[in-house]
Backbone and ligand atoms as CSV (ligand in chain L), in Angstrom:
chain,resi,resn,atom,element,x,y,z
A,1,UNK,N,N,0.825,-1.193,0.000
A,1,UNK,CA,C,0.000,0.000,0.000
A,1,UNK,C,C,0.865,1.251,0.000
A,2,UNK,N,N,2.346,1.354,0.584
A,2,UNK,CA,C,2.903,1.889,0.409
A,2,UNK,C,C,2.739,2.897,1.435
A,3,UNK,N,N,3.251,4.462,1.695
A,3,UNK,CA,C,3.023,5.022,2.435
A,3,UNK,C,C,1.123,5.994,2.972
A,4,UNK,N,N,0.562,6.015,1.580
A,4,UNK,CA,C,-0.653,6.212,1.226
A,4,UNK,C,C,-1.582,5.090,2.171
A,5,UNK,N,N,-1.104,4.004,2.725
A,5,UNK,CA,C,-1.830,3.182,3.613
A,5,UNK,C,C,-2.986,3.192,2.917
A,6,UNK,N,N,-3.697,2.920,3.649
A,6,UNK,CA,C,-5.825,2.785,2.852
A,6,UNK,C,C,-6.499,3.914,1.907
A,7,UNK,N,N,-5.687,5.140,2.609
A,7,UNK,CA,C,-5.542,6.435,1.264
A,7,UNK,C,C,-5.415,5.907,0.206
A,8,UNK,N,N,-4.656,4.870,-0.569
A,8,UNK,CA,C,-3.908,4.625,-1.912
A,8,UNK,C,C,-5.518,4.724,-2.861
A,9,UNK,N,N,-6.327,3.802,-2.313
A,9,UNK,CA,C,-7.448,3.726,-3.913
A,9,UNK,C,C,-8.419,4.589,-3.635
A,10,UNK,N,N,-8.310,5.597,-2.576
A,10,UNK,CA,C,-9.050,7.146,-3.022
A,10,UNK,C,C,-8.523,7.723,-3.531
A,11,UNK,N,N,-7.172,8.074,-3.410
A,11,UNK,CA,C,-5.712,8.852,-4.189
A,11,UNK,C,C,-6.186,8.259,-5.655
A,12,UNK,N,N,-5.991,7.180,-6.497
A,12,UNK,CA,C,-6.309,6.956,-7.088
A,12,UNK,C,C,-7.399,6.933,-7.993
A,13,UNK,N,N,-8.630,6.732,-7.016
A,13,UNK,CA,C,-9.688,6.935,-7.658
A,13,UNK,C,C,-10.142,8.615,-8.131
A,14,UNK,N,N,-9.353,8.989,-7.134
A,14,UNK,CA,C,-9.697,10.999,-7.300
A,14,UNK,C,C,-8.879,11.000,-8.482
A,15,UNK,N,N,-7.732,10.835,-8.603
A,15,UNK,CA,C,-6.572,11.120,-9.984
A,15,UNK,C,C,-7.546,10.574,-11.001
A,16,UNK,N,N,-7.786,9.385,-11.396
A,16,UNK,CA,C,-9.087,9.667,-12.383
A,16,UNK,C,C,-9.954,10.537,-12.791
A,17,UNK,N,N,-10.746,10.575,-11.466
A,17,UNK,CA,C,-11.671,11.577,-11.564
A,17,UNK,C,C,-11.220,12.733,-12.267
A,18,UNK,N,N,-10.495,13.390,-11.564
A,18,UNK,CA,C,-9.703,14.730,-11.562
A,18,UNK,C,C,-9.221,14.725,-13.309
A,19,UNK,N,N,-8.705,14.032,-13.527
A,19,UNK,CA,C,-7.975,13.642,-15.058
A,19,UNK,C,C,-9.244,13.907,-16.057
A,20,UNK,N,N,-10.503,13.281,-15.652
A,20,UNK,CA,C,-11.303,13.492,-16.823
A,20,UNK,C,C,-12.459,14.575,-16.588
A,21,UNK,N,N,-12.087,15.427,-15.620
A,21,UNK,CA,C,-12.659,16.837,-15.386
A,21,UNK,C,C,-11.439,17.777,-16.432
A,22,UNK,N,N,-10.312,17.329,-16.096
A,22,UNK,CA,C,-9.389,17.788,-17.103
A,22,UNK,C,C,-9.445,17.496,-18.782
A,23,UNK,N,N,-9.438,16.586,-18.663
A,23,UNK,CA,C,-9.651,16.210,-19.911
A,23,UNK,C,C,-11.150,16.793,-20.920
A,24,UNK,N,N,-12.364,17.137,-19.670
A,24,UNK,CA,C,-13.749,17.554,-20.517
A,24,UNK,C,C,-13.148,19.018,-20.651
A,25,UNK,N,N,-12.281,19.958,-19.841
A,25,UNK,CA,C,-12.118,21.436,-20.432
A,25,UNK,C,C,-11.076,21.369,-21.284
A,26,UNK,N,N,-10.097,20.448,-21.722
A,26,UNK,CA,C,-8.978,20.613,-22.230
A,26,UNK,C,C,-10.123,20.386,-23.875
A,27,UNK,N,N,-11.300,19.366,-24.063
A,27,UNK,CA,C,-12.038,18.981,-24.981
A,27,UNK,C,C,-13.131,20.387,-25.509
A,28,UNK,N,N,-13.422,20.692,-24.126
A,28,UNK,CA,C,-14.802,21.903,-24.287
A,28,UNK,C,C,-14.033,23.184,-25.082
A,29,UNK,N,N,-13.240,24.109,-24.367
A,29,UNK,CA,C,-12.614,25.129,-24.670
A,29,UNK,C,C,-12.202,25.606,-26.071
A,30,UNK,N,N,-11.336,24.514,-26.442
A,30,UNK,CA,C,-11.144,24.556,-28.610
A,30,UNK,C,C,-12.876,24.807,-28.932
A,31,UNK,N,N,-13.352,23.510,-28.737
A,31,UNK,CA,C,-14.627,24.530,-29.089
A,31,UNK,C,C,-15.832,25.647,-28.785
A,32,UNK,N,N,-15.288,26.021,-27.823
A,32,UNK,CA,C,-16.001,27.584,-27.822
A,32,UNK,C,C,-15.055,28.556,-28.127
A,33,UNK,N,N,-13.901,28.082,-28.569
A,33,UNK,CA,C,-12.803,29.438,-29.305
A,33,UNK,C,C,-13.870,28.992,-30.967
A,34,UNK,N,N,-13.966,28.156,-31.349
A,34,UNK,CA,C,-14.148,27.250,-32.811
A,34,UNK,C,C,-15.858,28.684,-33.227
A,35,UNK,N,N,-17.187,28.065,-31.985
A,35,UNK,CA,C,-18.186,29.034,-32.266
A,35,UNK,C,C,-17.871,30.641,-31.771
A,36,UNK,N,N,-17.037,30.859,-30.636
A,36,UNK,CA,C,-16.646,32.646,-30.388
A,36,UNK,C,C,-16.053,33.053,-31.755
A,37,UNK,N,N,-15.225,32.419,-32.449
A,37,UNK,CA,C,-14.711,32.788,-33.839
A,37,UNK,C,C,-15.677,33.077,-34.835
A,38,UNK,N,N,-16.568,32.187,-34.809
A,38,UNK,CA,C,-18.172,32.675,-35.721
A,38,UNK,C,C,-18.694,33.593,-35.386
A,39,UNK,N,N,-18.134,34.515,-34.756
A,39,UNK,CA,C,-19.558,35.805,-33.755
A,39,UNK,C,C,-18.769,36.767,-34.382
A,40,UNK,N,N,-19.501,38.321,-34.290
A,40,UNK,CA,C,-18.573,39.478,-34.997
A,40,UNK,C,C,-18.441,39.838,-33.981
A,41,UNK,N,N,-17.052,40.398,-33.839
A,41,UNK,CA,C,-16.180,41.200,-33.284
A,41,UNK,C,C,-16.595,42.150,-32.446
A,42,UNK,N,N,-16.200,42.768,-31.504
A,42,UNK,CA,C,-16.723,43.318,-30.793
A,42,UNK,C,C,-18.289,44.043,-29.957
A,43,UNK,N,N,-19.040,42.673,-30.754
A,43,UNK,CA,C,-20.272,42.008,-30.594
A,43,UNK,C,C,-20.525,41.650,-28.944
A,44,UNK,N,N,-22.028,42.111,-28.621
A,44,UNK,CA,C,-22.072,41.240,-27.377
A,44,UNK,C,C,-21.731,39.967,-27.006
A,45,UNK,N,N,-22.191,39.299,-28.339
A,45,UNK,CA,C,-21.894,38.029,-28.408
A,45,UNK,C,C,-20.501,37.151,-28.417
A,46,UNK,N,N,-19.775,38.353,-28.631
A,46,UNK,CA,C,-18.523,38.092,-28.724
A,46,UNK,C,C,-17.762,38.032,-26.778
A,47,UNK,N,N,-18.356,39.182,-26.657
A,47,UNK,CA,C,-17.642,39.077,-25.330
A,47,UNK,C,C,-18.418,38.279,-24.051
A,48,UNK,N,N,-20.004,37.822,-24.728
A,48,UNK,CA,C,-20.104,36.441,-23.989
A,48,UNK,C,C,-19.271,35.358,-23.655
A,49,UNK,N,N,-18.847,35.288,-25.236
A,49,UNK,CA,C,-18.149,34.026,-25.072
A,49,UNK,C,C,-16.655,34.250,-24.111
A,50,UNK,N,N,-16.408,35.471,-24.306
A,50,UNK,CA,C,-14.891,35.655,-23.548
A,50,UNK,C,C,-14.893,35.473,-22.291
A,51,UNK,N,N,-16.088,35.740,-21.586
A,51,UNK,CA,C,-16.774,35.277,-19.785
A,51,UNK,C,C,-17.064,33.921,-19.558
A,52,UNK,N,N,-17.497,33.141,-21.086
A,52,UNK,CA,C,-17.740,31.711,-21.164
A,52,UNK,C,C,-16.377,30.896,-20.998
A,53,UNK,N,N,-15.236,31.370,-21.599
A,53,UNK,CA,C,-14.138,30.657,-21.819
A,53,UNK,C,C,-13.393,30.697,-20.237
A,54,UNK,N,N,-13.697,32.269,-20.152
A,54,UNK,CA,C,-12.625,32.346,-18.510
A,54,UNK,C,C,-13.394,31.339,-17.578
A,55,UNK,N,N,-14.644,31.070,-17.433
A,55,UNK,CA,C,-15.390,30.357,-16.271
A,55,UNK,C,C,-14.950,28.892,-16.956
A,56,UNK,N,N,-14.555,28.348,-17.749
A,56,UNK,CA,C,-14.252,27.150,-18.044
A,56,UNK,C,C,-12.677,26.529,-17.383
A,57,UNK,N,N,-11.808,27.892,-18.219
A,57,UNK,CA,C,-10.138,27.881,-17.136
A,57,UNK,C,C,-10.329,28.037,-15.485
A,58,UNK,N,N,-11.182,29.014,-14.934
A,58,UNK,CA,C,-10.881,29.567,-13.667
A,58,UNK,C,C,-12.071,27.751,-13.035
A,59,UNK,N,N,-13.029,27.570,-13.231
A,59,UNK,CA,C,-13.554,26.480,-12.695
A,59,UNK,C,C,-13.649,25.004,-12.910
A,60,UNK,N,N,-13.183,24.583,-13.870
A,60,UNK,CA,C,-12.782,23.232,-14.663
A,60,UNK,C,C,-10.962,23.152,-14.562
A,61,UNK,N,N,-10.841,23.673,-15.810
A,61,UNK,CA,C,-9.472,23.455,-16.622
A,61,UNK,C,C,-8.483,24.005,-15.374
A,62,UNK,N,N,-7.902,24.777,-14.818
A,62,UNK,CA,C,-6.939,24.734,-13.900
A,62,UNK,C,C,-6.935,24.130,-12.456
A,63,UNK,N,N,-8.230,24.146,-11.781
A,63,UNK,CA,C,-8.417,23.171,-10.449
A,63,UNK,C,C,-7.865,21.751,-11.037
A,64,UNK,N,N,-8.652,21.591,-12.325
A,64,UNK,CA,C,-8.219,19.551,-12.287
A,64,UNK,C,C,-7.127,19.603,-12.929
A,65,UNK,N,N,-6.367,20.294,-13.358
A,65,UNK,CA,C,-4.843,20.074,-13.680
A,65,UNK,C,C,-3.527,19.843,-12.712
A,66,UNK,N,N,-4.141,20.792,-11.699
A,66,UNK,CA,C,-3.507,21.098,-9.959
A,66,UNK,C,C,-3.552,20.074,-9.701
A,67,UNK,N,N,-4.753,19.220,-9.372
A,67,UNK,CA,C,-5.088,18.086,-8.908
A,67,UNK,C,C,-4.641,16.762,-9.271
A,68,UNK,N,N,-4.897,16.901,-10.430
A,68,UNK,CA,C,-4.392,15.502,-11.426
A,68,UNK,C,C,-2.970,14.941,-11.094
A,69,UNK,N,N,-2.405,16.301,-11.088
A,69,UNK,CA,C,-1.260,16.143,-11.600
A,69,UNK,C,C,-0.343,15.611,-9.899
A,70,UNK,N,N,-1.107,17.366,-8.668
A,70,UNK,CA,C,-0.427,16.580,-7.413
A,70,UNK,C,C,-0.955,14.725,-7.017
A,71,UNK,N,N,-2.513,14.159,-7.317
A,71,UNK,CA,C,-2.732,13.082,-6.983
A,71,UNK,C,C,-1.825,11.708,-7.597
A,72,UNK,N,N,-1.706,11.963,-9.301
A,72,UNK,CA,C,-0.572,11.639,-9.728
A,72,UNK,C,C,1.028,11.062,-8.871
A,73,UNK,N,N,1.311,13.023,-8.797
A,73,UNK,CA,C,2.415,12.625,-8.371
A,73,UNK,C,C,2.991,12.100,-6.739
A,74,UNK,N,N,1.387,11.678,-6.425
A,74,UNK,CA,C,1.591,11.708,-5.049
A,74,UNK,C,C,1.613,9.735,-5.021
A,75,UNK,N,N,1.079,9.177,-6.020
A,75,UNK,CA,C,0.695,7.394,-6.743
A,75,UNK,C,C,2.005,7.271,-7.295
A,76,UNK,N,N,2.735,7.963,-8.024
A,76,UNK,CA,C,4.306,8.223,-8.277
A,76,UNK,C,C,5.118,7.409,-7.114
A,77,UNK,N,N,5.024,8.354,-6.461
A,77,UNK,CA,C,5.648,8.649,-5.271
A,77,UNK,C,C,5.308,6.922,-4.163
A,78,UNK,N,N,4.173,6.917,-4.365
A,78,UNK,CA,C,3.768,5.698,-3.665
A,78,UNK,C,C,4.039,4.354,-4.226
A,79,UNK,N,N,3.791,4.182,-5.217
A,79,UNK,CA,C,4.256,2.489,-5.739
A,79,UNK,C,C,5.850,2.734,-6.246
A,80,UNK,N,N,6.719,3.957,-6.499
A,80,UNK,CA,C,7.824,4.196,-7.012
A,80,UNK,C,C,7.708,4.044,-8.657
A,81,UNK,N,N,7.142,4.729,-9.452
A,81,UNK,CA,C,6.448,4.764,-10.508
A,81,UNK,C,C,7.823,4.960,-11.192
A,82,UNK,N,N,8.753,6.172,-10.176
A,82,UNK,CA,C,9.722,7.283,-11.612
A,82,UNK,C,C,10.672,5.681,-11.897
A,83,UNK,N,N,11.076,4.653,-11.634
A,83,UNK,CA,C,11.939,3.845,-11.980
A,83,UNK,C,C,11.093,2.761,-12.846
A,84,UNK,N,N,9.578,2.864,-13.238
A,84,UNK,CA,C,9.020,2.332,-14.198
A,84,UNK,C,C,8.840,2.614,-15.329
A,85,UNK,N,N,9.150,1.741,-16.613
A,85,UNK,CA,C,9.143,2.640,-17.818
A,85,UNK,C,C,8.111,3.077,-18.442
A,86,UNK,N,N,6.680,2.595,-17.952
A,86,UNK,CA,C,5.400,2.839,-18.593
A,86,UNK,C,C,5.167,4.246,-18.144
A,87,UNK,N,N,5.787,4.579,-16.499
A,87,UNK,CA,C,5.412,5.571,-16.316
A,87,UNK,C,C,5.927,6.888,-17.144
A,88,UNK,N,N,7.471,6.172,-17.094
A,88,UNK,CA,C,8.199,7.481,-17.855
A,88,UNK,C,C,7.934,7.626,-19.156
A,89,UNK,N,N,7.102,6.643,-19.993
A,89,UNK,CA,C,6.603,7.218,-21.208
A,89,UNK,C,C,5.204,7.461,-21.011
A,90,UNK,N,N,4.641,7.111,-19.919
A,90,UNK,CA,C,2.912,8.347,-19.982
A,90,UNK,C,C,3.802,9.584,-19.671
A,91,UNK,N,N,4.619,9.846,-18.712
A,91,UNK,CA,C,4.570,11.325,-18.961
A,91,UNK,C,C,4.974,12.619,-20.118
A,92,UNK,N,N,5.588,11.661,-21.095
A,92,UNK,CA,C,5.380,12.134,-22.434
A,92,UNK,C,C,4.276,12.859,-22.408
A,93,UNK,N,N,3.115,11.908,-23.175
A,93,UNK,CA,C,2.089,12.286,-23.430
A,93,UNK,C,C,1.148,13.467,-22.119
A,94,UNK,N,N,1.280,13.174,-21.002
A,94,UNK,CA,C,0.753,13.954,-20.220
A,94,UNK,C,C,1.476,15.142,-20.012
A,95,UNK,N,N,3.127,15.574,-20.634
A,95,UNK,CA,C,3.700,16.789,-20.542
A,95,UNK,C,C,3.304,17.653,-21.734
A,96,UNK,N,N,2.571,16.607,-23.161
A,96,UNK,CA,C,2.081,16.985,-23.943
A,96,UNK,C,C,0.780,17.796,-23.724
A,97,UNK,N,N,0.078,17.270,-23.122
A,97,UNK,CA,C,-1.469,17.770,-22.694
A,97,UNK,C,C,-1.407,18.901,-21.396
A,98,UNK,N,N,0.147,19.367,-20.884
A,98,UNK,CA,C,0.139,20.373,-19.959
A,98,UNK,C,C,0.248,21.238,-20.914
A,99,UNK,N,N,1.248,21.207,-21.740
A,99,UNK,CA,C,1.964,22.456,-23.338
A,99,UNK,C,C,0.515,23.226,-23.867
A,100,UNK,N,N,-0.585,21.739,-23.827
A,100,UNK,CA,C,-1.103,22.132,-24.717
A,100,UNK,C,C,-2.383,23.130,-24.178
A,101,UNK,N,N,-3.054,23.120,-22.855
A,101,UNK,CA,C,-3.322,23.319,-21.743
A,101,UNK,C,C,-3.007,24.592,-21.675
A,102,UNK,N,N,-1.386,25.049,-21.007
A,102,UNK,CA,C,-0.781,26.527,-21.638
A,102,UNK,C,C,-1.240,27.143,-22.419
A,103,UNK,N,N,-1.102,26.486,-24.021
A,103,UNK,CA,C,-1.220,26.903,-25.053
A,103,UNK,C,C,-2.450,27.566,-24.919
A,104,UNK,N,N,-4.049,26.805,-24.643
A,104,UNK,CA,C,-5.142,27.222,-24.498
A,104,UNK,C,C,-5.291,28.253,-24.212
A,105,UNK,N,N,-4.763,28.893,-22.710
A,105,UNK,CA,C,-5.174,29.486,-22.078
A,105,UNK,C,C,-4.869,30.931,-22.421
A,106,UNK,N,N,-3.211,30.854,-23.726
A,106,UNK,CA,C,-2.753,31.775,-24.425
A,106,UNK,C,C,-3.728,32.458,-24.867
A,107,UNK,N,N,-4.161,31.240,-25.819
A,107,UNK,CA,C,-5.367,31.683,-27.334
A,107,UNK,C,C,-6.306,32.150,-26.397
A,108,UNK,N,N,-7.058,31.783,-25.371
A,108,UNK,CA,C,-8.328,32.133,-25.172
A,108,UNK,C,C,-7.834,34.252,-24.766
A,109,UNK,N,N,-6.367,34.385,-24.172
A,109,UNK,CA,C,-5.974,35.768,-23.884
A,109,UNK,C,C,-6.335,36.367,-25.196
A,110,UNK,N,N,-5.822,35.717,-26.037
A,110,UNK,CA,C,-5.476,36.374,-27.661
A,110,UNK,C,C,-6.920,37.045,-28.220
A,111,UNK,N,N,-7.953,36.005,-27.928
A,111,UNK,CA,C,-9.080,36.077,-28.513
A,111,UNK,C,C,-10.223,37.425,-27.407
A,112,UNK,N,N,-9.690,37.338,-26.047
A,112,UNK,CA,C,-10.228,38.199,-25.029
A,112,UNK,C,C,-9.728,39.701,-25.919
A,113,UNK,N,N,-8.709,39.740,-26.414
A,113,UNK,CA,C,-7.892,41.079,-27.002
A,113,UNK,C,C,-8.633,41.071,-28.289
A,114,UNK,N,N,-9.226,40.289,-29.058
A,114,UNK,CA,C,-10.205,40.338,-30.275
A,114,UNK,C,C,-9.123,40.451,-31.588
A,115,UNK,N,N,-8.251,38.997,-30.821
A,115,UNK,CA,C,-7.242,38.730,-32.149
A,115,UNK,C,C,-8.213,37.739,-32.436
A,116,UNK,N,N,-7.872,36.960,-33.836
A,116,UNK,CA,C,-7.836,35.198,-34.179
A,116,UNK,C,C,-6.508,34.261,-34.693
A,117,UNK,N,N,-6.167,34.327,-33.840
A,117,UNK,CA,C,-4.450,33.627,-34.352
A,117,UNK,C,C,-4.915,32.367,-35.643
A,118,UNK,N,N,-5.804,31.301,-35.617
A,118,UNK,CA,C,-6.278,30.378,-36.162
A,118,UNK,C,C,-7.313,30.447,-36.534
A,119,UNK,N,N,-7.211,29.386,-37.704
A,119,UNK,CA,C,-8.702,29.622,-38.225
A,119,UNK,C,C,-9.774,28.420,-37.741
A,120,UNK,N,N,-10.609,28.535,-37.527
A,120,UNK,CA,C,-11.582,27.450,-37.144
A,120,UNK,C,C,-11.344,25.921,-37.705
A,121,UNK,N,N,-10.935,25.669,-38.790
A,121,UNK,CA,C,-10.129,24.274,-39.622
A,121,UNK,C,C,-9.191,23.715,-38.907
A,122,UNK,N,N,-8.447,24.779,-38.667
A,122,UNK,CA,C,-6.960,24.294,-38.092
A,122,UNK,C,C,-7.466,24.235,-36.392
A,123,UNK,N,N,-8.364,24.832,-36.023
A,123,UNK,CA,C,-8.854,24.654,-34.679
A,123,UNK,C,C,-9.520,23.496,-34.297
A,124,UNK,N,N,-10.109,22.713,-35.148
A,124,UNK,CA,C,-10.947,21.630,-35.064
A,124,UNK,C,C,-9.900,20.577,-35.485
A,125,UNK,N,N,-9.097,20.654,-36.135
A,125,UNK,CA,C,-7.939,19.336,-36.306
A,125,UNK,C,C,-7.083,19.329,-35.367
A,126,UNK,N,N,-6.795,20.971,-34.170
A,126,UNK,CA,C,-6.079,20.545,-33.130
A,126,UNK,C,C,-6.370,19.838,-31.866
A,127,UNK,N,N,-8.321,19.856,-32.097
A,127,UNK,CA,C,-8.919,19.262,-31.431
A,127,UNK,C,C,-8.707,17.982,-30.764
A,128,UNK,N,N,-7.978,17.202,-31.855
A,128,UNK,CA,C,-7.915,15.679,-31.305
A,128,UNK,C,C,-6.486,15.598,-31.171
A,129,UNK,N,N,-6.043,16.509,-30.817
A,129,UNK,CA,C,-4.697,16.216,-29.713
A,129,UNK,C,C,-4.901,15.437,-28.127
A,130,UNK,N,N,-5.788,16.351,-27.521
A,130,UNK,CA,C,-5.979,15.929,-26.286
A,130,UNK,C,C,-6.377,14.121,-26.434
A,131,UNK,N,N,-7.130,13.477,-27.304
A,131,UNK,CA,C,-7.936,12.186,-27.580
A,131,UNK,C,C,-6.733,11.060,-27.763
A,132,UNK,N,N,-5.959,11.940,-28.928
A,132,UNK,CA,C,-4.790,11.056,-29.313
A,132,UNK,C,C,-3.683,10.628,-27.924
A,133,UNK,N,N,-3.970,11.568,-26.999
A,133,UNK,CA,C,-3.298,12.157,-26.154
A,133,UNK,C,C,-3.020,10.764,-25.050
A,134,UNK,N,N,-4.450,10.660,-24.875
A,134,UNK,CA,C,-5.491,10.579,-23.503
A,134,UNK,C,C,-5.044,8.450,-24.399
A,135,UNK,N,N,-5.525,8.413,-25.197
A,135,UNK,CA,C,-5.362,6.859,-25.734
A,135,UNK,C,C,-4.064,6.636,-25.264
A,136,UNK,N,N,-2.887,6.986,-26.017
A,136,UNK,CA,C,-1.614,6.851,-25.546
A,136,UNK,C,C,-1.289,6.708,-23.993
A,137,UNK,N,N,-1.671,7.602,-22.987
A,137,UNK,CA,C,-1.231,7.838,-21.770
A,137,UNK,C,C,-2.675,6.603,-20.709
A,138,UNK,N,N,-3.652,6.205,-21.209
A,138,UNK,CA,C,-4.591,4.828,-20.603
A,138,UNK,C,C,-3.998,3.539,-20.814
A,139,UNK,N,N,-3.457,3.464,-22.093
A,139,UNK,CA,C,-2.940,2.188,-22.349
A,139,UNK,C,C,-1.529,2.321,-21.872
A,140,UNK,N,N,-0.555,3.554,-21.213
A,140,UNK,CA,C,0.735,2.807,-20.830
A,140,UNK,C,C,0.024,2.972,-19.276
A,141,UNK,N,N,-0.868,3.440,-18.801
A,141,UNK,CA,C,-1.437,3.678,-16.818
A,141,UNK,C,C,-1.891,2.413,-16.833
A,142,UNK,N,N,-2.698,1.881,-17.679
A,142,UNK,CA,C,-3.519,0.243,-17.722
A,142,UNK,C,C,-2.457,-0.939,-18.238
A,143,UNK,N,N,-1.923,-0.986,-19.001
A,143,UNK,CA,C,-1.613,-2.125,-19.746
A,143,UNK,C,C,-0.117,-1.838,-19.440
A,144,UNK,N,N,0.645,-0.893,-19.348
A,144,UNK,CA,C,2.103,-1.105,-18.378
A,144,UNK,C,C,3.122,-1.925,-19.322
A,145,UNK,N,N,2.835,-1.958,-20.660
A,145,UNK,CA,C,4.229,-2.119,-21.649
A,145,UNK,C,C,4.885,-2.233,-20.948
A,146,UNK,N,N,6.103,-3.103,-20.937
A,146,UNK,CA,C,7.972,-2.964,-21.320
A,146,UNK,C,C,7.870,-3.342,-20.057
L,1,HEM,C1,C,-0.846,14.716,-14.676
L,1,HEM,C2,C,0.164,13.920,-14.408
L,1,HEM,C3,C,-0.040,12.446,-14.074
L,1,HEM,C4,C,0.711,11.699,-13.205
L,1,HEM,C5,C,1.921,12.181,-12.403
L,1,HEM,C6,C,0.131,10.354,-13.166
L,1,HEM,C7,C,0.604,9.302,-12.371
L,1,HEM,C8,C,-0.035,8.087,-12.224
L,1,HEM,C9,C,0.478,6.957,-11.454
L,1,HEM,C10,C,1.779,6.935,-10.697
L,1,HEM,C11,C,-0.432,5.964,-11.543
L,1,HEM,C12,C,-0.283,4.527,-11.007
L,1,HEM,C13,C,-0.863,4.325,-9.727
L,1,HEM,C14,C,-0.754,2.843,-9.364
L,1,HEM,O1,O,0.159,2.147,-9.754
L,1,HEM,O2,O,-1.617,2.398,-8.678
L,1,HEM,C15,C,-1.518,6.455,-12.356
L,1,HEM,C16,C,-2.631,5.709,-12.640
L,1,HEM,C17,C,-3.487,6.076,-13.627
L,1,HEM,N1,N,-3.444,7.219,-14.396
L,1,HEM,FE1,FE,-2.239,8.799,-14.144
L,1,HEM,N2,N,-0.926,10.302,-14.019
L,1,HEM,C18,C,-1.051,11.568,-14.605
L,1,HEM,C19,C,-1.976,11.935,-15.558
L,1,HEM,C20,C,-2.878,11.067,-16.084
L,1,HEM,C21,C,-3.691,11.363,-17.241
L,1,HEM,C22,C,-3.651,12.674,-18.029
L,1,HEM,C23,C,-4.460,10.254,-17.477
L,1,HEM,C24,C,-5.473,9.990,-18.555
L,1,HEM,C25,C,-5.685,10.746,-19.600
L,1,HEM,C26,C,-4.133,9.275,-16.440
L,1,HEM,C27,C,-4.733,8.053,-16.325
L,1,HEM,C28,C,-4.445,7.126,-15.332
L,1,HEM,C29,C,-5.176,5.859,-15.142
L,1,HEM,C30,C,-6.353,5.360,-15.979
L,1,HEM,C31,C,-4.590,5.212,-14.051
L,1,HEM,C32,C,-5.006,3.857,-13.398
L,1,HEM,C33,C,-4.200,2.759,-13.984
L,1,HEM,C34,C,-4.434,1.463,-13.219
L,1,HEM,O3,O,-4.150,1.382,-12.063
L,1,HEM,O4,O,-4.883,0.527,-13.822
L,1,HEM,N3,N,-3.157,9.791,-15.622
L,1,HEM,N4,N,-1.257,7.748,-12.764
C-alpha cells in the first residue's frame, strides 16, 4: 500500500476523476474558441463568449490540472512509478497535454484582445490532440508495456 496506507485507492480513484474533469475542459474550450470565432467582433456576443471561456479555465481546466497532476504525483511517489518505464513514457504524453493546456489558455488571452491567431479548420484538427493524447497515456497507466 505503500506510504498512502488505505488512502492509496481514493488517491487513485480521485486522480481519475480529476484527469477526466481535465480532460472535458482541455475537450470543451477549442470549441467555444471554434463558435466565439463565428460571432462578430466586438459584438455582445462576442464578449459572452470571452466570460464563457474564462469560467471554463478559472472552474474546470486549472483546479483539475492542480489536482491531477499533485494526486498523480503523489501514486508516483507511492508504488515508485519514476523507476518504471510505462510511467516514464505516460509522462510524455501527459507533458504533452500540460503544453497544450498553456497553449489554451494563451489563445483564449489572444481572442479576449479580439485577435484570431487560427482559423476554425486548423482549430478543429487541433482538437484531437488531447484524444490522441489521452489513448496513448490509458494504455501505458492500464496495460504497463515494457
Ligand atoms: C498529470 C500527471 C499524471 C501523473 C503524475 C500520473 C501518475 C499516475 C500513477 C503513478 C499511476 C499509477 C498508480 C498505481 O500504480 O496504482 C496512475 C494511474 C493512472 N493514471 Fe495517471 N498520471 C497523470 C496523468 C494522467 C492522465 C492525463 C491520465 C489519462 C488521460 C491518467 C490516467 C491514469 C489511469 C487510468 C490510471 C489507473 C491505472 C491502473 O491502475 O490501472 N493519468 N497515474
Amino acid at each position: 500500500m505503500g506510504w498512502l496506507g488505505s488512502a492509496y485507492p481514493w488517491v487513485k480513484a480521485f486522480h481519475i476523476i480529476f484527469v477526466i474533469f481535465w480532460m472535458a475542459g482541455l475537450f470543451m474550450l477549442p470549441r467555444y474558441f471554434i463558435y466565439h470565432q463565428e460571432t462578430a467582433r466586438e459584438s455582445e456576443e462576442w464578449d459572452r463568449w470571452v466570460i464563457r471561456e474564462r469560467r471554463i479555465i478559472r472552474i474546470i481546466l486549472n483546479p483539475a490540472i492542480v489536482m491531477a497532476w499533485l494526486l498523480g504525483l503523489a501514486l508516483a511517489w507511492n508504488v515508485g512509478a519514476g523507476s518504471q518505464l510505462w510511467f516514464r513514457w505516460k509522462l510524455v504524453p501527459v507533458l504533452l497535454l500540460a503544453c497544450y493546456h498553456w497553449w489554451l489558455i494563451h489563445y483564449a488571452a489572444a481572442l479576449a484582445r479580439g485577435e484570431e491567431p487560427l482559423k476554425g479548420k486548423t482549430m478543429r484538427f487541433l482538437n484531437e490532440v488531447p484524444g490522441l493524447a489521452a489513448i496513448c497515456i490509458v494504455i501505458l497507466a492500464v496495460v504497463r508495456p515494457g
